[in-house]
C-alpha positions in Angstrom: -84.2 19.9 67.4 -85.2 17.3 64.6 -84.1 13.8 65.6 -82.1 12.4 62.9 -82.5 8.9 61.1 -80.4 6.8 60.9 -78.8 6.1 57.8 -77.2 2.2 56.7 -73.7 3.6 56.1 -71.3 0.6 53.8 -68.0 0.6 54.6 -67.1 2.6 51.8 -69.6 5.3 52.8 -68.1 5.5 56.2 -64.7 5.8 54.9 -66.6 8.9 53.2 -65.7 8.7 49.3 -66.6 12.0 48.6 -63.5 13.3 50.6 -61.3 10.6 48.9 -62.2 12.0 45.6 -61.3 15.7 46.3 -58.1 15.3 48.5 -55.3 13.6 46.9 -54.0 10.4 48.8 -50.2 10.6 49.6 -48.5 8.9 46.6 -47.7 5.0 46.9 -45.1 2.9 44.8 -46.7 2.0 41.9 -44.1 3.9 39.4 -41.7 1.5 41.2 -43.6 -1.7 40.7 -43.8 -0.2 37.0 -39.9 0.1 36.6 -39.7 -3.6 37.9 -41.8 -4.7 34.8 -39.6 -2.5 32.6 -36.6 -4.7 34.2 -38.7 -7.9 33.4 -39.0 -6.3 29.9 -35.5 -5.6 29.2 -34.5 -8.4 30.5 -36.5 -10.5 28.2 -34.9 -8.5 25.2 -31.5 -9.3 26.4 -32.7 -12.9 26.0 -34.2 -11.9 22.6 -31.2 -10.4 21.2 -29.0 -13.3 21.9 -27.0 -12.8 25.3 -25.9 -15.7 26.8 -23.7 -16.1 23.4 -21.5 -13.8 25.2 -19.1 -14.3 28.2 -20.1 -13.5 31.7 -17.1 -10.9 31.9 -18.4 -9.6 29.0 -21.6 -8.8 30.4 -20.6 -7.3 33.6 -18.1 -5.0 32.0 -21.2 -3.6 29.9 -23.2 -3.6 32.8 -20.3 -1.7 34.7 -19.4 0.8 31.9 -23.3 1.9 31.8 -23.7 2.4 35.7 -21.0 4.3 35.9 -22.0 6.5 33.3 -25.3 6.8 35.0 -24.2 7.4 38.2 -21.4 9.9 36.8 -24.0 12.0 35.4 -26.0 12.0 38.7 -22.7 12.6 40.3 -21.8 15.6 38.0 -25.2 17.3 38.6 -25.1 17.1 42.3 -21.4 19.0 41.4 -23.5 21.6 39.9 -25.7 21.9 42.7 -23.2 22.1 45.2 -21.4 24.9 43.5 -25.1 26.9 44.2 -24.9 25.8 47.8 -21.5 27.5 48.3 -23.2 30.8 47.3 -25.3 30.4 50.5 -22.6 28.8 52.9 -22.9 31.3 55.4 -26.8 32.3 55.4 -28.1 28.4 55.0 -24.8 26.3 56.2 -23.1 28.5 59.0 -20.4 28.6 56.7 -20.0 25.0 57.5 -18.7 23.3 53.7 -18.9 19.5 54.6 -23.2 19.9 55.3 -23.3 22.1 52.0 -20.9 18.6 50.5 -23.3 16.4 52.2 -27.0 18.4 51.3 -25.5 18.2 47.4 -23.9 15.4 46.7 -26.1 12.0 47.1 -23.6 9.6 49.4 -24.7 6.3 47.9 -24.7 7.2 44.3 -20.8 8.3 44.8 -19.8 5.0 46.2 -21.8 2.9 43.8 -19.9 5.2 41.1 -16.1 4.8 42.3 -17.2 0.7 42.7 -18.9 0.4 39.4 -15.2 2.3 38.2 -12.8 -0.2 39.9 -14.9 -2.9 38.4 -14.9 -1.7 35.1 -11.0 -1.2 35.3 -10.5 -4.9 36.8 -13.1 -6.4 34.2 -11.5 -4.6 30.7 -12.1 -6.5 27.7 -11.5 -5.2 24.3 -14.5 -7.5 22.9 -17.8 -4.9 23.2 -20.9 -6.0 23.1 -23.3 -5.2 20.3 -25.0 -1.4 19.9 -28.6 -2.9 20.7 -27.4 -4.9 23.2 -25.4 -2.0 24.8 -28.7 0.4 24.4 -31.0 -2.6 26.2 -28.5 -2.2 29.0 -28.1 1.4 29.3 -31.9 1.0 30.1 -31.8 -1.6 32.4 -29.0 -0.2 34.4 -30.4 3.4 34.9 -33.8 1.7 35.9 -32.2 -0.8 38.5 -30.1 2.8 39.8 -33.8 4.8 39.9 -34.9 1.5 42.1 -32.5 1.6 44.8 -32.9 5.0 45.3 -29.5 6.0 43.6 -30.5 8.9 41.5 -33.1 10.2 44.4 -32.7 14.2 44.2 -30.5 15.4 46.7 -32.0 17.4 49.8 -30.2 20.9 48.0 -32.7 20.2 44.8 -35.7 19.2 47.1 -35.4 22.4 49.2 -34.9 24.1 45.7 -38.4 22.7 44.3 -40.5 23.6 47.8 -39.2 27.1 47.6 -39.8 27.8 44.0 -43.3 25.9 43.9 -44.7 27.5 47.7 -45.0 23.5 48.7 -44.2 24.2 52.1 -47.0 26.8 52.7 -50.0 24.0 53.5 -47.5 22.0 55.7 -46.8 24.9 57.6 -50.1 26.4 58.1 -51.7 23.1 59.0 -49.0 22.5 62.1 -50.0 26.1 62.9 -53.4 25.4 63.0 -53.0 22.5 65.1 -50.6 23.7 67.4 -51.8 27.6 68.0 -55.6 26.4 68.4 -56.8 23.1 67.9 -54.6 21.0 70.0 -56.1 23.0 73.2 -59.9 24.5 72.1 -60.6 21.3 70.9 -60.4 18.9 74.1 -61.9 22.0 76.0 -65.4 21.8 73.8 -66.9 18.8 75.5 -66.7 20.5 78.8 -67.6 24.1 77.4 -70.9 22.6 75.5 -72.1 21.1 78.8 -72.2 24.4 80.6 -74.1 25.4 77.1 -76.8 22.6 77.6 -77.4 24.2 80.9 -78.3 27.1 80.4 -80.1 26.0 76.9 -82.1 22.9 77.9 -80.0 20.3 77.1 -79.9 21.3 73.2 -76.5 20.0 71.8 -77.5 16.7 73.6 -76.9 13.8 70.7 -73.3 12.9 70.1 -72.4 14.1 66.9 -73.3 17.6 68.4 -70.3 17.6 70.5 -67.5 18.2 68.0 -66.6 20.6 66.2 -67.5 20.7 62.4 -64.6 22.4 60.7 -65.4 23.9 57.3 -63.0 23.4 54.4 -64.1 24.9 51.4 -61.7 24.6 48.2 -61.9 27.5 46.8 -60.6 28.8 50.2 -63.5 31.6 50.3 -64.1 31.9 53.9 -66.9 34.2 54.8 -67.7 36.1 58.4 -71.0 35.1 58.7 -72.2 31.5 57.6 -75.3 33.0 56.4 -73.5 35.0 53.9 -72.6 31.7 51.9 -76.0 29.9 53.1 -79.2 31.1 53.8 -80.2 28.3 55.6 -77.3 28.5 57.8 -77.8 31.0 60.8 -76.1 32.0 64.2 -78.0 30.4 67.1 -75.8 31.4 70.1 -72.1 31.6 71.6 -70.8 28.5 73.7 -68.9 29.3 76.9 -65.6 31.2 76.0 -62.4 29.6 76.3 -59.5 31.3 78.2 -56.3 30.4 77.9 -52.8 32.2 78.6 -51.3 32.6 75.1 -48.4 34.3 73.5 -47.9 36.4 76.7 -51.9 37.3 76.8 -53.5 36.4 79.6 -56.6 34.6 79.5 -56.8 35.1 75.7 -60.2 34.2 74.7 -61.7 31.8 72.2 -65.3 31.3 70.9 -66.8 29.2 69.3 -70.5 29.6 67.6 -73.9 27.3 67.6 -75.7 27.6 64.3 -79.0 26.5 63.2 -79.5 24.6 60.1 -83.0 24.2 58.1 -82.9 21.3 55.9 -85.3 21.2 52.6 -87.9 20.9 54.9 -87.5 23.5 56.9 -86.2 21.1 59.9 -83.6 22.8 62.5 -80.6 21.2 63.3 -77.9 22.5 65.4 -74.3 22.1 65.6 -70.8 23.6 66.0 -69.2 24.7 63.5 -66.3 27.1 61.8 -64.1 28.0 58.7 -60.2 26.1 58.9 -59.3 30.1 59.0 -55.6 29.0 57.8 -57.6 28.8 54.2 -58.4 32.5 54.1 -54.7 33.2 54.1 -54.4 31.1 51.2 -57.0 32.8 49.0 -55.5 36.2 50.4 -52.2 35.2 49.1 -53.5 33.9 45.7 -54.8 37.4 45.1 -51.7 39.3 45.8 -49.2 39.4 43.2 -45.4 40.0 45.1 -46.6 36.4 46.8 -46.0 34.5 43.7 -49.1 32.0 44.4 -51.4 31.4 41.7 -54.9 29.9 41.9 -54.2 26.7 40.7 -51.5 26.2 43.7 -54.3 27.8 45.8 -56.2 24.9 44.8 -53.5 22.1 45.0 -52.7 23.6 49.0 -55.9 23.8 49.7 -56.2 19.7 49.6 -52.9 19.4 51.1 -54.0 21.3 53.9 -56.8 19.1 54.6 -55.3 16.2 53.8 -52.1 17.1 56.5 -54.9 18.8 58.7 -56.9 15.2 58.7 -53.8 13.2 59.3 -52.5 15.7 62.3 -56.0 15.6 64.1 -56.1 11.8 63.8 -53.3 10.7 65.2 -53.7 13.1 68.0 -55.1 11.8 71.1 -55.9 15.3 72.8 -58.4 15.6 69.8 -59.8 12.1 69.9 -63.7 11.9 68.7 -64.0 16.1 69.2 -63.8 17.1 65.6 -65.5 16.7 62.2 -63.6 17.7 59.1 -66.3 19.3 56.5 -64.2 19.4 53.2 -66.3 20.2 50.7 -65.5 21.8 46.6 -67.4 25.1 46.0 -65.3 26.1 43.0 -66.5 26.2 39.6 -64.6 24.5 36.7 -65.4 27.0 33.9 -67.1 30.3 34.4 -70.7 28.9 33.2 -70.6 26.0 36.0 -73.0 27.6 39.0 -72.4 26.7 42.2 -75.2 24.5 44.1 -77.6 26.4 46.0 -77.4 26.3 49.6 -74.5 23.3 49.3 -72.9 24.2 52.5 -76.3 23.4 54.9 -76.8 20.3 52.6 -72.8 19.1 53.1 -72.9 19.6 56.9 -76.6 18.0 57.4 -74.8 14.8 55.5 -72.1 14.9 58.1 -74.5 15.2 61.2 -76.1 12.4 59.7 -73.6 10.5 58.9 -71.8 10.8 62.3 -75.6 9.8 63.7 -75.2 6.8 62.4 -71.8 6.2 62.9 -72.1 6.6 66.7 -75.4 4.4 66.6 -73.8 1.8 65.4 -70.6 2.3 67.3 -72.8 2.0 70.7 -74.9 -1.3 69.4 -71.7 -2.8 68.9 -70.6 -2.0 72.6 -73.8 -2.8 74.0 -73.8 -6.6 71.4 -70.2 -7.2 72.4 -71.0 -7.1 76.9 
């Protein structure tokens, strides 16, 4: 087996970029750092438009009047979606009413709205504000409600968007993943490839040899043979099986494969390595048409798969250092893009040599720190 180089990896290369540009990163907070500017903004108008010529009470009656017209809007649609809940009472609830009440109706939003009324009633004033005025704080009102989490969609129309969209189906297969295989083949490998190197003269010997590369192709294409995809890409031998008691089989087993890998040059390199097989179902269910699941949500599952697959594996600590996630985008944009030839051999050859270098200088650290 070639000896690989090692690489200078930057920070940014060993935080692998190329992942972080195909898998979206969970959402953060910026639309709510935007919606404080918009206060700032309106705020400023306020200011602008001449304000403080008017009365405190004034100005909180206003600013009463629009909440509660906010929040009575908010509190009139989670009427609506209640009445859709008690059509399910039995088969969702258990018949129970108050958790259909309490998946509908948002708690804080209806206590802010009967406040917001009793101060509206105590603060009355027959002196209104200006119509610009009022419009500036019908903004600022509904944005400071959206910032404290006031009109947040209730659990009801959160289960009723996953279930019409299929956003639970990468979740779910991901935890399946993990749990039916991963979380007990993977701390096993170590073990199984040193009964391997026995028998094959020490040949999965370097470091980033002992994991398992687990390929993730986008477009969810999983063939059975590697070679099928990549010619350069060929099975080398079986590792030890693993047998484990599963499901009411006893000693089920599992394999997993060797394969050799010729770089450009025709060099060998070996590793582990397998399809995330959760991602066939995905393309078998984007080509049948009673499952509702188009290739565009193929697409979007197939990175939230990998993304909750990557997050799963790393905060496990059965799976600690036994596991390299190859994602990689094999899908054409239009129908004249062409696919890369042999990309697959040239993605995990970056990975090996990647994780080379990462362990190198992992273990020069060790050896610089004692």
């Amino acid at each position: 087996m070639c000896c690989l180089v090692r690489v200078k990896m930057t920070p940014t290369a060993r935080n692998n970029p190329e992942r972080c540009s195909l898998i979206p990163q969970p959402r953060g907070n910026r639309a709510v750092k935007t919606a404080f500017f918009f206060i700032l903004v309106c705020t400023l108008f306020l200011y602008l438009l001449g304000i403080e010529n008017y009365t405190r009470s004034q100005i909180a009656f206003a600013i009463a009047v629009h909440c509660v017209i906010a929040q009575s809007w908010q509190f009139i649609v989670s009427l609506c979606e209640f009445c859709e809940e008690l059509a399910h009472i039995q088969s969702r609830y258990n018949g129970i009413y108050l958790k259909a009440l309490q998946t509908s109706i948002n708690a804080r939003n209806t206590f802010c709205m009967i406040f917001t009324a009793i101060l509206c009633y105590i603060l009355y004033n027959e002196d209104s504000l200006p119509g610009m005025i009022n419009i500036v704080l019908l903004f600022l009102c509904n944005l400071l409600c959206r910032c404290s989490g006031l009109q947040a969609p209730t659990q009801a129309e959160i289960s009723k968007i996953t279930e019409k969209k299929h956003l639970n189906v990468a979740h779910g297969l991901a935890w399946s993943y993990y749990v039916g295989y991963l979380k007990f083949a993977l701390p096993a490998l170590k073990h199984l490839v040193k009964e391997f190197n026995k028998e094959n003269n020490n040949l999965l010997r370097s470091p980033e040899t002992l994991k398992l590369y687990i390929l993730m192709p986008l477009s969810c294409k999983i063939y059975n043979d590697l070679k099928e995809e990549d010619e350069n890409l060929t099975f080398f031998k079986e590792i030890p099986p693993l047998r484990v008691d599963r499901a009411g089989i006893k000693a089920r087993i599992f394999k997993n494969n060797v394969y050799r890998i010729l770089d450009e040059e025709h060099r060998p390199y070996y590793c582990i390595a397998e399809y995330a097989t959760p991602l066939a179902s995905l393309y078998e269910m984007s080509n049948i048409s009673s499952a509702g699941f188009s290739k565009q949500d193929r697409m979007e599952q197939a990175k939230l798969f990998c993304r909750t697959l990557k997050d799963i594996l790393e905060s496990s600590l059965e799976c600690h250092n036994t596991f390299r996630l190859v994602i990689y985008d094999d899908s054409p944009r239009t129908f004249k893009d062409n696919i890369q030839k042999n990309l697959l051999s040239k993605v995990i050859l970056k990975h090996l040599k990647q994780q080379h270098s990462e362990e190198y200088d992992l273990e020069f650290r060790t050896l610089r720190s004692e």
